[in-house]
N, C-alpha and C positions, 0 to 999 in steps of 0.2 A: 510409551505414548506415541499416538500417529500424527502425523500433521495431514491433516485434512486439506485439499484445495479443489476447486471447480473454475474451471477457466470459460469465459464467454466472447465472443458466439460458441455457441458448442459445435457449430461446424468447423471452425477450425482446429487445430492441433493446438497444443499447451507452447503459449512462446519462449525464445529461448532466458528473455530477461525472469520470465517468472519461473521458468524451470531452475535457473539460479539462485532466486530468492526459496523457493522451496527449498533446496537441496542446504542452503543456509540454515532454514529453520528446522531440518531434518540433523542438521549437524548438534542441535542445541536443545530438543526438544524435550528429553527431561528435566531440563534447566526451567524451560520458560511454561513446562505443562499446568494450564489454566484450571485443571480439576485441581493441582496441589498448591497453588501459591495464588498471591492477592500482588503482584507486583504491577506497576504503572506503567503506563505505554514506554515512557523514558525508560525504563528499567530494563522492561524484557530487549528496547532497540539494542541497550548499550549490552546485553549478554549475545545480544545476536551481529554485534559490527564486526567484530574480526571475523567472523565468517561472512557477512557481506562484502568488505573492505576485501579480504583474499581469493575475489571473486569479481574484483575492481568496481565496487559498486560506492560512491561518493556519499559517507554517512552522516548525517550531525553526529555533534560531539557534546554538544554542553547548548546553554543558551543564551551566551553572547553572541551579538551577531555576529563575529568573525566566526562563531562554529556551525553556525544553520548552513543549509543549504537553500540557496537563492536561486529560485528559475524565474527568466523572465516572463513575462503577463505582455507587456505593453513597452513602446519606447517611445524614446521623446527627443527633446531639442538632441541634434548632435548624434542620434543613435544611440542615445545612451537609456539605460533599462528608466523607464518610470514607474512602472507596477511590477511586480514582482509578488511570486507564493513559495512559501518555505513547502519542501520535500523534509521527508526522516529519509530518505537514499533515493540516489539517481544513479542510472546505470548509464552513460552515456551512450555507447555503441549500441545498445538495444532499445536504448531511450525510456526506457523500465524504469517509473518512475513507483518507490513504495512508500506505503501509508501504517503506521503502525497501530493498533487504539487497542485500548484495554475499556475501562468501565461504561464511556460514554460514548463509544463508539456506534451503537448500537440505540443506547438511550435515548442522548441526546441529537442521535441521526448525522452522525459525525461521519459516518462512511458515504452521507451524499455530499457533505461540502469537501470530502478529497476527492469525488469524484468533478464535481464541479471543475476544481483547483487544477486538476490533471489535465481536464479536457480545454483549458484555454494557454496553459503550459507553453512556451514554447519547446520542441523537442523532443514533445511527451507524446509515445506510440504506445505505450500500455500501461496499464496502472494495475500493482497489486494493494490490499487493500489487509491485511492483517488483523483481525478481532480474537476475542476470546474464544472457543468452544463455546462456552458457559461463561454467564456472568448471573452470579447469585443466581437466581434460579430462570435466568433466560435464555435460550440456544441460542444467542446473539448471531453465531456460524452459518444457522440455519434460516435463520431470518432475514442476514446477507445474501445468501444463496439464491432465495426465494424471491427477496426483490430485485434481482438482478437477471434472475429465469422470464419474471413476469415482464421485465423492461424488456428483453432483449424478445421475447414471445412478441409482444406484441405489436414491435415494427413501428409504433408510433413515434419514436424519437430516435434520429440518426447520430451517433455519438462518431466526434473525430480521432479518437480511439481505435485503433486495430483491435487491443482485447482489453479487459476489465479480469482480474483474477480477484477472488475472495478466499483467504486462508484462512484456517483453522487452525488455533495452537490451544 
């Protein structure tokens, strides 16, 4: 199985946080290949963290809040975090912040509120964005791909993002 990615602006070069996170999903991809299994966003993250994780990339673990990953949004009295958005992995030093979704990723348009999520981040210079190839019978991949060709085409909205990546597993 391939892992599919498309990195945006296509004028730039593929960055090096999302060359990471590819090179992750490339270590695991018959594990997590979306043509053969029905597995849940949490599922495929936790077959792909020890290869995130040995690649220093800061992964949830579970769903208590001591295992999320917390970036901060906003601060308050004293400097201290007031808003905050859970990440599935932060990459510090590249600031590669990744998104994982399986079924409603696509459906329920879950690849625009991580996009959202990333872009007000503090720390956050590029977002990879994880979906299925296929989800029941929708190129979910392709569909990412697409909306993200026609955003970044057409110049009308400035993202504070360096890049946006869209994976395929």
């Amino acid at each position: 199985m391939t892992i599919h990615f498309q990195s945006f602006p296509k004028s730039l070069p593929v960055g090096e946080g999302a060359l990471l996170v590819v090179e992750a999903f490339q270590q695991v991809a018959s594990q997590v290949d979306s043509s053969k299994h029905k597995m849940s966003s949490d599922e495929v993250l936790g077959v792909v963290r020890p290869a995130l994780e040995a690649r220093f990339f800061e992964v949830e673990s579970g769903k208590t809040a001591s295992a999320k990953i917390q970036r901060p949004v906003l601060f308050g009295e004293g400097g201290k975090p007031e808003k905050t958005f859970e990440a599935d992995a932060f990459h510090a030093s590249s600031g590669t912040v990744l998104e994982v979704e399986a079924g409603r990723g696509v459906t329920n348009y879950q690849f625009l509120k991580d996009l959202f999520q990333a872009c007000v981040m503090q720390d956050a210079e590029h977002l990879v964005i994880a979906v299925r190839l296929i989800y029941r019978t929708s190129k979910d991949y392709e569909k990412v791909v697409s909306f993200f060709s026609t955003l970044y085409a057409s110049g009308r909205l400035n993202l504070p993002l360096k890049s946006v990546t869209a994976l395929g597993y």
